[in-house]
PDB file of N, CA, C and O in Angstrom:
ATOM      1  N   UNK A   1       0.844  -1.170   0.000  1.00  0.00           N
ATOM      2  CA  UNK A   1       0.000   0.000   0.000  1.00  0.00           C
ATOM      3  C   UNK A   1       0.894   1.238   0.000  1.00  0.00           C
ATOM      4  O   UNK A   1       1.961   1.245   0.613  1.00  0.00           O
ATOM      5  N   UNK A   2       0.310   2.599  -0.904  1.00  0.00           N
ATOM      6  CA  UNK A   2       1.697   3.460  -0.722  1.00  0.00           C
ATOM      7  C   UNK A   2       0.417   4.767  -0.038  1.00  0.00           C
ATOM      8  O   UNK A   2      -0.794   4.824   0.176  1.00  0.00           O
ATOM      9  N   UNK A   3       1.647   5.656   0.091  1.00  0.00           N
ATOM     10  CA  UNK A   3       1.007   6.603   0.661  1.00  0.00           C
ATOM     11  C   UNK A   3       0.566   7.469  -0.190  1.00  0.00           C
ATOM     12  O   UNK A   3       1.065   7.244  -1.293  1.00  0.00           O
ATOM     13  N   UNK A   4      -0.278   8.534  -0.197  1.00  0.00           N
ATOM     14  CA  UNK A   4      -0.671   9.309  -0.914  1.00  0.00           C
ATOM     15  C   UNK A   4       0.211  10.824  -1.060  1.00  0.00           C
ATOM     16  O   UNK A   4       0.189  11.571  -0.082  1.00  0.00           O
ATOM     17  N   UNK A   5       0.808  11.151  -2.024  1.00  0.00           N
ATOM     18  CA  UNK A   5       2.185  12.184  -1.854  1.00  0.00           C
ATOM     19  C   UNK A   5       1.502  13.528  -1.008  1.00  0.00           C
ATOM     20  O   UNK A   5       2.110  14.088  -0.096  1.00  0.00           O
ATOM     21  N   UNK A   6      -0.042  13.994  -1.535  1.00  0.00           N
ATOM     22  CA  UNK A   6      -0.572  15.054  -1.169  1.00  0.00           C
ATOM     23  C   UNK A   6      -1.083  15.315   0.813  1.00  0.00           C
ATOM     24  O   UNK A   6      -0.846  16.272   1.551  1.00  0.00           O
ATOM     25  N   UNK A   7      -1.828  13.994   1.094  1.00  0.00           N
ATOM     26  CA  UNK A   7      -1.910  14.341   2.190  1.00  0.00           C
ATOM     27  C   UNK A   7      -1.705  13.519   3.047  1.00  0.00           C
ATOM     28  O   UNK A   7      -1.993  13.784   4.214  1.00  0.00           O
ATOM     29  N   UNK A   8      -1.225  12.461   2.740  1.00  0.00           N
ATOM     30  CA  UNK A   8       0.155  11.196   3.260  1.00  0.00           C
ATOM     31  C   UNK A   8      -1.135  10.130   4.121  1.00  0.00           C
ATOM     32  O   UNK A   8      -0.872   9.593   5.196  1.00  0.00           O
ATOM     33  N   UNK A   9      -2.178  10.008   3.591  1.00  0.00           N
ATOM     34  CA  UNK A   9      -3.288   8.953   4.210  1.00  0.00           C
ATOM     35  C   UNK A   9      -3.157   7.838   2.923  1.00  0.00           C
ATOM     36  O   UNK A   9      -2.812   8.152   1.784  1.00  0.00           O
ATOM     37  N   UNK A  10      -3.495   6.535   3.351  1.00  0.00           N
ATOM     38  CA  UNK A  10      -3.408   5.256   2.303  1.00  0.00           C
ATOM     39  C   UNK A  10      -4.192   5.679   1.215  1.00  0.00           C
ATOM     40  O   UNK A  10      -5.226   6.346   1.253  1.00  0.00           O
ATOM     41  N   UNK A  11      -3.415   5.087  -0.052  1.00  0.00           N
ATOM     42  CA  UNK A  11      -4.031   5.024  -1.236  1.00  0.00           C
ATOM     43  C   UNK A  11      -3.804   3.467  -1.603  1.00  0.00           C
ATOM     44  O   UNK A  11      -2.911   2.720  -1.202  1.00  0.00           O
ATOM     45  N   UNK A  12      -4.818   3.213  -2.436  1.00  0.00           N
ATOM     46  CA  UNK A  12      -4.847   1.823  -2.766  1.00  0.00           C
ATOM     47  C   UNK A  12      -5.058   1.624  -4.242  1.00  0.00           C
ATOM     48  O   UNK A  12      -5.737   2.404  -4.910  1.00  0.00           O
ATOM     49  N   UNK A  13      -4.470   0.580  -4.725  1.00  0.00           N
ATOM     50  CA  UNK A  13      -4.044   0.385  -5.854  1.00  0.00           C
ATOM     51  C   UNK A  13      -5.597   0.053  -7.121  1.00  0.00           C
ATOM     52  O   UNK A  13      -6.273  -0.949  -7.356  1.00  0.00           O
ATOM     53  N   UNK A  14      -5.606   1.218  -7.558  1.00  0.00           N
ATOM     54  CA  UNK A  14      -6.937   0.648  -8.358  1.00  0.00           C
ATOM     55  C   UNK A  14      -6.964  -0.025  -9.111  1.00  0.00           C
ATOM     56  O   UNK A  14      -7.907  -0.812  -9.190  1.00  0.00           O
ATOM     57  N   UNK A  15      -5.616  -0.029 -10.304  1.00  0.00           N
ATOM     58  CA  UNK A  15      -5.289  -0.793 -11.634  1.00  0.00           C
ATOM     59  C   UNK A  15      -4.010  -1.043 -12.002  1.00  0.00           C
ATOM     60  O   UNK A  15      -3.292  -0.048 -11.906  1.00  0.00           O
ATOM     61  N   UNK A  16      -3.570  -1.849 -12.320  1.00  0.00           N
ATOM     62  CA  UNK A  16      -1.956  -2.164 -12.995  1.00  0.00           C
ATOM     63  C   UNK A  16      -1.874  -2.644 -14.195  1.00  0.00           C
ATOM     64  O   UNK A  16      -2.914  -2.847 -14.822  1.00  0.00           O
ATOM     65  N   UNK A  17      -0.441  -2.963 -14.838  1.00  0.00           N
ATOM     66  CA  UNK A  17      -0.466  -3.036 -15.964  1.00  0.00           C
ATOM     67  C   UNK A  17       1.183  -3.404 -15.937  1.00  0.00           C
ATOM     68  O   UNK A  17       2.013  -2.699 -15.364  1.00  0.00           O
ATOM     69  N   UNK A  18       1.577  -4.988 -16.871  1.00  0.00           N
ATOM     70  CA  UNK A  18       2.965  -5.148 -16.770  1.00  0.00           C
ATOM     71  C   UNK A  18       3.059  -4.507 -18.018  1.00  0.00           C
ATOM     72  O   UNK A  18       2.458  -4.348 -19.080  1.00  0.00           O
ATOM     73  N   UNK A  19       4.861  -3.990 -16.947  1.00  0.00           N
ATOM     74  CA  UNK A  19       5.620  -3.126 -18.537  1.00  0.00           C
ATOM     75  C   UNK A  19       6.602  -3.923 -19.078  1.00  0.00           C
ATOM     76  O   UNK A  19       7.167  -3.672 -20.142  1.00  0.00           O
ATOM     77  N   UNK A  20       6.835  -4.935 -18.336  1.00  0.00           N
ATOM     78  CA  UNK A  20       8.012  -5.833 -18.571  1.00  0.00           C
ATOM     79  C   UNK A  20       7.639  -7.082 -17.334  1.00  0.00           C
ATOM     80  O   UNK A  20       6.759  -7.250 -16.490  1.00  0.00           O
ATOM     81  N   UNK A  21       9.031  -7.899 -17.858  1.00  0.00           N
ATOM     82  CA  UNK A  21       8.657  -9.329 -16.545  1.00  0.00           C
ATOM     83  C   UNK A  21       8.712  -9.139 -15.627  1.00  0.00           C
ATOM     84  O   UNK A  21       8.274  -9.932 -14.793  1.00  0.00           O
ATOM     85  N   UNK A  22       9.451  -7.638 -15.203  1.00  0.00           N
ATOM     86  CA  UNK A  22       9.826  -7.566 -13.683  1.00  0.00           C
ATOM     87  C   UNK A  22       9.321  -5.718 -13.538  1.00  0.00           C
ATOM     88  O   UNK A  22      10.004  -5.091 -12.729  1.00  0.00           O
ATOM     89  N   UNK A  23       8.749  -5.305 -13.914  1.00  0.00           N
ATOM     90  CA  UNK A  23       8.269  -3.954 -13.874  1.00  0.00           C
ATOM     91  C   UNK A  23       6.916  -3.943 -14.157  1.00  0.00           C
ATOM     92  O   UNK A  23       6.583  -4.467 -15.220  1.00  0.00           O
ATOM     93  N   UNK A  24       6.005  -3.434 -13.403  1.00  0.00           N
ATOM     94  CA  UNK A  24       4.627  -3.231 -13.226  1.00  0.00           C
ATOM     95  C   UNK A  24       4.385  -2.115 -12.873  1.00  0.00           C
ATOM     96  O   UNK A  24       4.676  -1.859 -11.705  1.00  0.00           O
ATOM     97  N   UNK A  25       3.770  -1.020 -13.711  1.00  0.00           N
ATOM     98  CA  UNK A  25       2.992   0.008 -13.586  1.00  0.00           C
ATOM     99  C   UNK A  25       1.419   0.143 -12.630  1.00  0.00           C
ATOM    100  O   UNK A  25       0.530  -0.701 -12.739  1.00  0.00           O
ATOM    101  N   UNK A  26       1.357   0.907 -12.056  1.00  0.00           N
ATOM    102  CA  UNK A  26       0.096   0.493 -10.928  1.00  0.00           C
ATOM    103  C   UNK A  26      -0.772   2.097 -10.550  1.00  0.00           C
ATOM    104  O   UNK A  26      -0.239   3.024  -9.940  1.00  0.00           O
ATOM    105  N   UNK A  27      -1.861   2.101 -10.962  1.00  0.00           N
ATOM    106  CA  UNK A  27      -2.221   3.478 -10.823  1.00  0.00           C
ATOM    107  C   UNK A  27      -3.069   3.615  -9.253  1.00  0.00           C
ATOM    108  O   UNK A  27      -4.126   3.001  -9.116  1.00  0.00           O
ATOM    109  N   UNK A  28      -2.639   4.270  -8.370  1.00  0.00           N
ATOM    110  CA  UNK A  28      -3.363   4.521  -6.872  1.00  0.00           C
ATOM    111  C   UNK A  28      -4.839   5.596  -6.674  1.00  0.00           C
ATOM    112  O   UNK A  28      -4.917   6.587  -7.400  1.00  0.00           O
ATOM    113  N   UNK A  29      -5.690   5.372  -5.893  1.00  0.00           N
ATOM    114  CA  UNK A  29      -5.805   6.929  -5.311  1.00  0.00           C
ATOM    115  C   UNK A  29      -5.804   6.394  -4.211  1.00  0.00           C
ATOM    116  O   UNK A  29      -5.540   5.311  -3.689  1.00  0.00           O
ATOM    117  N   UNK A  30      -6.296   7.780  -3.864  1.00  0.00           N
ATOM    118  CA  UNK A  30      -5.843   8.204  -2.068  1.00  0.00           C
ATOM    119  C   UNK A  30      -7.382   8.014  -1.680  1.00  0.00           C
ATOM    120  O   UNK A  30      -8.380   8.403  -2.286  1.00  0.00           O
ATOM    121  N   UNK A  31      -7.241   7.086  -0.132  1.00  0.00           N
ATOM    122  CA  UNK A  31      -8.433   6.888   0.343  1.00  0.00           C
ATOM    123  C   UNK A  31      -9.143   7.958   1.010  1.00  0.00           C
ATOM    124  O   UNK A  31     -10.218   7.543   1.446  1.00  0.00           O
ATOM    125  N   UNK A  32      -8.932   9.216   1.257  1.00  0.00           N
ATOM    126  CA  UNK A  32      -8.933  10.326   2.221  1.00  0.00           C
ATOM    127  C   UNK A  32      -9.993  10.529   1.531  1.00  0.00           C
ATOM    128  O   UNK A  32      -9.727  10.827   0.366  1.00  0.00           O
ATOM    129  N   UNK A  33     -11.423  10.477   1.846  1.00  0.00           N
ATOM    130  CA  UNK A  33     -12.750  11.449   0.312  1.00  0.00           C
ATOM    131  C   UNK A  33     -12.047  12.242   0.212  1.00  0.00           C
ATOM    132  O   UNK A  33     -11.297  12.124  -0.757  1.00  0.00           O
ATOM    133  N   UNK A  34     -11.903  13.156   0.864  1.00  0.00           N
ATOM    134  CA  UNK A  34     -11.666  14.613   1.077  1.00  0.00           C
ATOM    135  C   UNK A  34     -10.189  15.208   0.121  1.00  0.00           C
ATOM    136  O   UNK A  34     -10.053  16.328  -0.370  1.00  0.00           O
ATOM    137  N   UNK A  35      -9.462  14.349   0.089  1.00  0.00           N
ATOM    138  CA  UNK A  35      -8.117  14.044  -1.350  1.00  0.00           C
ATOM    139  C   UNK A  35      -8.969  13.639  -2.287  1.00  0.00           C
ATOM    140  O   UNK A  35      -9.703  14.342  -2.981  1.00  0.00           O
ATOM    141  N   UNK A  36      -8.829  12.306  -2.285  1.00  0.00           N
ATOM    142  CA  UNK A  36      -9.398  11.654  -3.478  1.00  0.00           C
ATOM    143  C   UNK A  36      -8.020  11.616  -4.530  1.00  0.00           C
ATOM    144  O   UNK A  36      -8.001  10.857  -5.499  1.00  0.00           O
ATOM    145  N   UNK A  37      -6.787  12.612  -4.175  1.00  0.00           N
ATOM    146  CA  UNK A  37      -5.573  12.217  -5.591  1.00  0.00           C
ATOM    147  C   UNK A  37      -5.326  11.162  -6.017  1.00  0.00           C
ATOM    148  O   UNK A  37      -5.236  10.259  -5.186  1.00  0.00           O
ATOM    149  N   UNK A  38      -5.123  10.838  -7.412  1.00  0.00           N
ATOM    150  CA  UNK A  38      -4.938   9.897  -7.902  1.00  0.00           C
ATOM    151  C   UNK A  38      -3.035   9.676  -8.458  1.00  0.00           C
ATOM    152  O   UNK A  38      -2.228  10.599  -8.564  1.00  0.00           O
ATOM    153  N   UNK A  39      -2.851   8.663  -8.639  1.00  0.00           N
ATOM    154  CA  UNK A  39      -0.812   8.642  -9.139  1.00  0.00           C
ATOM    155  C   UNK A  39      -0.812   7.770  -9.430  1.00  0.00           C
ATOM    156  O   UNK A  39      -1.549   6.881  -9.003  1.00  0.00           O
ATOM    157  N   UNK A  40       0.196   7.650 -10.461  1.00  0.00           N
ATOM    158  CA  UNK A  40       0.560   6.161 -10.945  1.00  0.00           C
ATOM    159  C   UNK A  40       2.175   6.143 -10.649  1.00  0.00           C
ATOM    160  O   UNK A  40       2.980   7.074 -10.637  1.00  0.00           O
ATOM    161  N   UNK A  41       2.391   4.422 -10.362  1.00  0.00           N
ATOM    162  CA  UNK A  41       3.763   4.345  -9.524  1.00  0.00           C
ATOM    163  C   UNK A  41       3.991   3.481 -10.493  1.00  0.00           C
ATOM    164  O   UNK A  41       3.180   3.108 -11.340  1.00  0.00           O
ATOM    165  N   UNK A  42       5.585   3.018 -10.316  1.00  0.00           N
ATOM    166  CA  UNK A  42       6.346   1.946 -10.807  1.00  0.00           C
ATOM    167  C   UNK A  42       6.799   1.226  -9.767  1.00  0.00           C
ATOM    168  O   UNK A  42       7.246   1.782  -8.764  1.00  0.00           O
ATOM    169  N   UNK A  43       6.717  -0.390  -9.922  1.00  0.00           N
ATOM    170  CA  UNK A  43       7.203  -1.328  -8.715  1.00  0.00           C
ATOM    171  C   UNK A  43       8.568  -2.145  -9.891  1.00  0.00           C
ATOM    172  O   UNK A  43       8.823  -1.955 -11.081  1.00  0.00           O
ATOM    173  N   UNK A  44       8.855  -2.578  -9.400  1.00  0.00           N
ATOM    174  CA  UNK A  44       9.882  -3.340 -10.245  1.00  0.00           C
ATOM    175  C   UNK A  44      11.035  -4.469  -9.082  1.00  0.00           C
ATOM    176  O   UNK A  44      11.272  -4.168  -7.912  1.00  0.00           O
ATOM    177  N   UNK A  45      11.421  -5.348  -9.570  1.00  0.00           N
ATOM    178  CA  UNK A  45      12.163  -6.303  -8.824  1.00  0.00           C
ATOM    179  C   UNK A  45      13.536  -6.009  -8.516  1.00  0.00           C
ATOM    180  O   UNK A  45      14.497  -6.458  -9.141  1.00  0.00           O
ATOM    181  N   UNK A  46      13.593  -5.148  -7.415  1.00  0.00           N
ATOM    182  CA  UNK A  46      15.027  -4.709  -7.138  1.00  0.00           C
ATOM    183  C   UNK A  46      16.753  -5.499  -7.102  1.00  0.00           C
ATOM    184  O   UNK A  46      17.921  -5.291  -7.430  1.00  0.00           O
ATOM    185  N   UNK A  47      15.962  -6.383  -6.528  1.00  0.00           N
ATOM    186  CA  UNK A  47      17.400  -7.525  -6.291  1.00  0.00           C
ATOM    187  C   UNK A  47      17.176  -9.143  -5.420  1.00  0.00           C
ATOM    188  O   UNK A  47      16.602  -9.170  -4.331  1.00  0.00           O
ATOM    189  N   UNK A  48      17.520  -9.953  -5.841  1.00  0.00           N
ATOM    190  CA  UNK A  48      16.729 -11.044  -5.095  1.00  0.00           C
ATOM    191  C   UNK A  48      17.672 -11.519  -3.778  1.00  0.00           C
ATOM    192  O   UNK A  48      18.865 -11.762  -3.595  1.00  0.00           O
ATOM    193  N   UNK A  49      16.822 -11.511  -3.219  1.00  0.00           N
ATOM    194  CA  UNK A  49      17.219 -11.547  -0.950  1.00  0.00           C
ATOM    195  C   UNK A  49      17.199 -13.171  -0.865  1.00  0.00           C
ATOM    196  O   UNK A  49      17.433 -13.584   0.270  1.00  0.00           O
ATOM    197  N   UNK A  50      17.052 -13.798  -1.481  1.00  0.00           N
ATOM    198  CA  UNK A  50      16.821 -15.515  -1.128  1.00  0.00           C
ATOM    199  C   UNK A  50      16.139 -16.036  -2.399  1.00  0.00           C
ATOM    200  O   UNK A  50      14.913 -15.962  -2.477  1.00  0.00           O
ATOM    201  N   UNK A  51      17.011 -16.665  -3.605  1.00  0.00           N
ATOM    202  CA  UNK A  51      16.930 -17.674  -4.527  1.00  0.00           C
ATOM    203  C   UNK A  51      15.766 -18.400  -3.958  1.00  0.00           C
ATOM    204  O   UNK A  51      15.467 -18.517  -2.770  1.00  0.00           O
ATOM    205  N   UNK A  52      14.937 -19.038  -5.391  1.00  0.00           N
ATOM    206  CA  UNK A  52      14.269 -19.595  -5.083  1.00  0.00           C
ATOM    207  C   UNK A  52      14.751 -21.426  -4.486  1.00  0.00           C
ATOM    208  O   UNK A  52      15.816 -21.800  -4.976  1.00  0.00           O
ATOM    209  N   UNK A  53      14.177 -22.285  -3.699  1.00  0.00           N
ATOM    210  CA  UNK A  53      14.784 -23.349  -3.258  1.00  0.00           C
ATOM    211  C   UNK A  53      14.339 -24.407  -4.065  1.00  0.00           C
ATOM    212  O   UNK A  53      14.783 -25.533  -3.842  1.00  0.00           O
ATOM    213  N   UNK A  54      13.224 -24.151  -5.310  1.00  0.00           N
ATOM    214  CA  UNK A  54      13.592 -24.756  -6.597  1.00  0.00           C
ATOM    215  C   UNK A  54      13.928 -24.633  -7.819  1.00  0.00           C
ATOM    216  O   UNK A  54      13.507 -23.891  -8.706  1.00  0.00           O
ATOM    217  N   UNK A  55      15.016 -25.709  -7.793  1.00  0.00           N
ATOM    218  CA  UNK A  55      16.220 -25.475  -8.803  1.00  0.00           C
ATOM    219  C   UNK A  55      15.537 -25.877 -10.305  1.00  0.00           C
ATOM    220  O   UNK A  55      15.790 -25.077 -11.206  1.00  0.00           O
ATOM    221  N   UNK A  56      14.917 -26.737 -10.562  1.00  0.00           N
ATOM    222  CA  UNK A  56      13.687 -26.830 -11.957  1.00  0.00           C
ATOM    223  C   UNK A  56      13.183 -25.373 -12.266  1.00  0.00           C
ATOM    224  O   UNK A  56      12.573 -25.186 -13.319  1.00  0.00           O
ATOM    225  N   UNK A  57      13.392 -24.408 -11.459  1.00  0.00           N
ATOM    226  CA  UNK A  57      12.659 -22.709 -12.431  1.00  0.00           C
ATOM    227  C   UNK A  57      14.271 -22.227 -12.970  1.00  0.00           C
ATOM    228  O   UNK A  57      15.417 -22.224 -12.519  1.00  0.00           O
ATOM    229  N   UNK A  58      13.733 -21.932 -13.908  1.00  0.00           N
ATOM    230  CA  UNK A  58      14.827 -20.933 -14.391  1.00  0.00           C
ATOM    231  C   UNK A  58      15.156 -19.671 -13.301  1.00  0.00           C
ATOM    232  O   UNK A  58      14.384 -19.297 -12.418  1.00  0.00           O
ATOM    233  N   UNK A  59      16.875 -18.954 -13.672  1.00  0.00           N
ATOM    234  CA  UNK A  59      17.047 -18.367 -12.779  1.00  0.00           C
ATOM    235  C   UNK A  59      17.003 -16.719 -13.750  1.00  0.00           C
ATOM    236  O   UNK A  59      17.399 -16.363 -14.860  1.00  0.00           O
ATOM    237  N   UNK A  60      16.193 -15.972 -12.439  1.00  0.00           N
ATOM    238  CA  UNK A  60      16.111 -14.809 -13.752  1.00  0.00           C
ATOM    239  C   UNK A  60      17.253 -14.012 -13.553  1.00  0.00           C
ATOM    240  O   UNK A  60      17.989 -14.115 -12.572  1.00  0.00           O
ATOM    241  N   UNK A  61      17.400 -13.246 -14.447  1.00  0.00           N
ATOM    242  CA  UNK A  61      18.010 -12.103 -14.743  1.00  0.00           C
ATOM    243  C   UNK A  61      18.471 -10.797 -14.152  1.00  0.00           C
ATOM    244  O   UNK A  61      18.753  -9.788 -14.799  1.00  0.00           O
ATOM    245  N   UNK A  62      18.523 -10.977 -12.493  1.00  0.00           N
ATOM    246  CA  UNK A  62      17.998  -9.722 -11.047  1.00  0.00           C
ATOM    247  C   UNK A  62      19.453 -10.106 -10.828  1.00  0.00           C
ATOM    248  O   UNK A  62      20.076 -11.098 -11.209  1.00  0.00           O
ATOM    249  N   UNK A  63      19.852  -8.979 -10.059  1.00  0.00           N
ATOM    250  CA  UNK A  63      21.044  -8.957  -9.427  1.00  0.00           C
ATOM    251  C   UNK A  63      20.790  -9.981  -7.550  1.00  0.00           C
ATOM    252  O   UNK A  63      19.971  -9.673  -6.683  1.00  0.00           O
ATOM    253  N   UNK A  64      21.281 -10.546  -7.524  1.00  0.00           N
ATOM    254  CA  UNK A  64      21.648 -11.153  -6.192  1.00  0.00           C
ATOM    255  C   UNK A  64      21.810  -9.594  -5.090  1.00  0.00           C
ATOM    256  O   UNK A  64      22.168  -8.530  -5.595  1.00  0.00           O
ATOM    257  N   UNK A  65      21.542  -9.693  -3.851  1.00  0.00           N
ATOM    258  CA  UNK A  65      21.489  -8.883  -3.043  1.00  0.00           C
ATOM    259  C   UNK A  65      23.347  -8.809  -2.225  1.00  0.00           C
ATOM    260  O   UNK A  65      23.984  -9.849  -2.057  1.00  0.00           O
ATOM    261  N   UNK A  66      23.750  -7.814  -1.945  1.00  0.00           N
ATOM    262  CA  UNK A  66      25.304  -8.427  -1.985  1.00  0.00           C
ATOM    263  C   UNK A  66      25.275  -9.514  -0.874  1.00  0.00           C
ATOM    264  O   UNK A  66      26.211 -10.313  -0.866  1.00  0.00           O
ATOM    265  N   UNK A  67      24.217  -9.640   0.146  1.00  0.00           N
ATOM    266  CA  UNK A  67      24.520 -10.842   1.391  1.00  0.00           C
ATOM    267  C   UNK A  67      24.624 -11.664   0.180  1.00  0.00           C
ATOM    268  O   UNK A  67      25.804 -12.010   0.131  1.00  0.00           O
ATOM    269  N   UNK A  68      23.922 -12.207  -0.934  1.00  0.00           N
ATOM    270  CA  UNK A  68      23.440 -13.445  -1.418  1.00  0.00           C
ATOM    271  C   UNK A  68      24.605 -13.627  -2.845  1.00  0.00           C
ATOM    272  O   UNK A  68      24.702 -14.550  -3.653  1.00  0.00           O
ATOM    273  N   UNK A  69      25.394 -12.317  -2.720  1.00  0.00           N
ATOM    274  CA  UNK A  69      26.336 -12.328  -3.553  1.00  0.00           C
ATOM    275  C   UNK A  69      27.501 -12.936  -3.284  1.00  0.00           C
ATOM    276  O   UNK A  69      28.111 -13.685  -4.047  1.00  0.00           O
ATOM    277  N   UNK A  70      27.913 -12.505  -1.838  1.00  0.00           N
ATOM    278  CA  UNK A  70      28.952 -13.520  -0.774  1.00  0.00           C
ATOM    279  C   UNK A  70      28.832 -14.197  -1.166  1.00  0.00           C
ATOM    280  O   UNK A  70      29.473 -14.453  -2.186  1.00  0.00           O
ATOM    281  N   UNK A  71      27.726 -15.190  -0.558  1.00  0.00           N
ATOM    282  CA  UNK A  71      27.440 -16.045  -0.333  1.00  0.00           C
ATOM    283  C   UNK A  71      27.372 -17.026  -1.891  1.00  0.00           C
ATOM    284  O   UNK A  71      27.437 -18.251  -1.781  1.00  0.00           O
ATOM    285  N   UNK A  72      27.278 -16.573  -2.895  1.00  0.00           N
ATOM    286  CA  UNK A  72      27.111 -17.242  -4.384  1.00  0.00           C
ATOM    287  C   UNK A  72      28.607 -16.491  -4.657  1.00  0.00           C
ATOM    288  O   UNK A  72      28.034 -17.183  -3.815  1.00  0.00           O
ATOM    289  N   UNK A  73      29.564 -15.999  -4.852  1.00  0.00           N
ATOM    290  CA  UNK A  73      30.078 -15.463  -5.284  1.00  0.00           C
ATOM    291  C   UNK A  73      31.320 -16.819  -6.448  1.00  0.00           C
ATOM    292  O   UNK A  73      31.984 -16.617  -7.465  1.00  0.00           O
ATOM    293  N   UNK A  74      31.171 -17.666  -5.881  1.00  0.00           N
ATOM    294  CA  UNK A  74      32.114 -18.823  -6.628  1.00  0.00           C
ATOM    295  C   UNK A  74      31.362 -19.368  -7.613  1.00  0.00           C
ATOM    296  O   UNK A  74      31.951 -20.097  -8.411  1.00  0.00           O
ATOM    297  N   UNK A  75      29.697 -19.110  -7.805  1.00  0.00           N
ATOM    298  CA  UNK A  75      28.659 -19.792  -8.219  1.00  0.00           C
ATOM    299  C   UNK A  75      28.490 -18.932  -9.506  1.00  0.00           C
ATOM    300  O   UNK A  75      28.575 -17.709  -9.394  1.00  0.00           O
ATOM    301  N   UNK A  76      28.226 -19.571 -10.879  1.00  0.00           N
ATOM    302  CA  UNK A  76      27.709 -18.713 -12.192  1.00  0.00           C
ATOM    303  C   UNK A  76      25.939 -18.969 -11.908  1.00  0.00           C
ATOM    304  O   UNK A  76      25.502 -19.852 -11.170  1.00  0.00           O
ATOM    305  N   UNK A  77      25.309 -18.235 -12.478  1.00  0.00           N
ATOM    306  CA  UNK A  77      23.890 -18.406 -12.576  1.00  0.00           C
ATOM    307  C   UNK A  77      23.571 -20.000 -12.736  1.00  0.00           C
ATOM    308  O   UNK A  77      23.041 -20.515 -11.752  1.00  0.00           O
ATOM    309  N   UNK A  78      23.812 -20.774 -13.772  1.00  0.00           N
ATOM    310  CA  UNK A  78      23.413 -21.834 -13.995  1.00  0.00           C
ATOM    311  C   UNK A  78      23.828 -22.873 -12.969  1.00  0.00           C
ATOM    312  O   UNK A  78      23.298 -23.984 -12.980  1.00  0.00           O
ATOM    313  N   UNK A  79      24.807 -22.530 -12.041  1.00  0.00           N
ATOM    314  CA  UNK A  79      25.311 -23.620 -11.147  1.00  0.00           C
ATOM    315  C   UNK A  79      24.229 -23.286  -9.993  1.00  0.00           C
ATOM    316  O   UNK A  79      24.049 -24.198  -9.187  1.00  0.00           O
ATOM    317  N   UNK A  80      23.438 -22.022  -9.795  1.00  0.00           N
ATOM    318  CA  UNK A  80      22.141 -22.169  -9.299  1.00  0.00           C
ATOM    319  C   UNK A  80      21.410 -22.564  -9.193  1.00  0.00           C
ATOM    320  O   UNK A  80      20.826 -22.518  -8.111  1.00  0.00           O
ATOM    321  N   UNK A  81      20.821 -23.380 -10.486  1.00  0.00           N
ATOM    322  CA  UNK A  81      20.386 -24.059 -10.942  1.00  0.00           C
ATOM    323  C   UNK A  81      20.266 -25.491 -10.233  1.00  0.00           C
ATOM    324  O   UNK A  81      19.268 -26.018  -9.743  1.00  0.00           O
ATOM    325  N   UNK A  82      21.736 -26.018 -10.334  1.00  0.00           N
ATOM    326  CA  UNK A  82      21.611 -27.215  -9.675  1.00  0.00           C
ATOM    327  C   UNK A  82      21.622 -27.563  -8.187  1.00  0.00           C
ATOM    328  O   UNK A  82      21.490 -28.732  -7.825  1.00  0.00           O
TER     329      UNK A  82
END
């Protein structure tokens, strides 16, 4: 839920729309009657915090978070995999 920029009470997400596999456009308003502003945001997949723990999905294309970079750092994408 994000906040509303104008008078900082919840706005809730009325409609979205993917722009890509990992970027989603999402248009809000603000629950306040009395606002009522409306905004459209961008969400997108910043960096992944914990691989998924099955290895059968493909691994996407996101940067590793640097803990998870340590921690993989001897590892290529596909050895993720296994």
């Amino acid at each position: 839920m994000m906040s509303c920029p104008f008078c900082g009470h919840a706005a809730h997400a009325r409609t979205s729309r993917s722009l890509s596999e990992n970027v989603k456009q999402r248009y809000h308003q603000c629950r306040n009657i009395e606002c009522s502003a409306t905004f459209r945001t961008l969400e997108s997949i910043e960096e992944i915090i914990q691989p998924s723990n099955r290895r059968d999905l493909p691994v996407p294309d996101i940067p590793l978070s640097p803990v998870m970079q340590k921690k993989y750092k001897h590892y290529s994408a596909s050895a993720l995999r296994n």
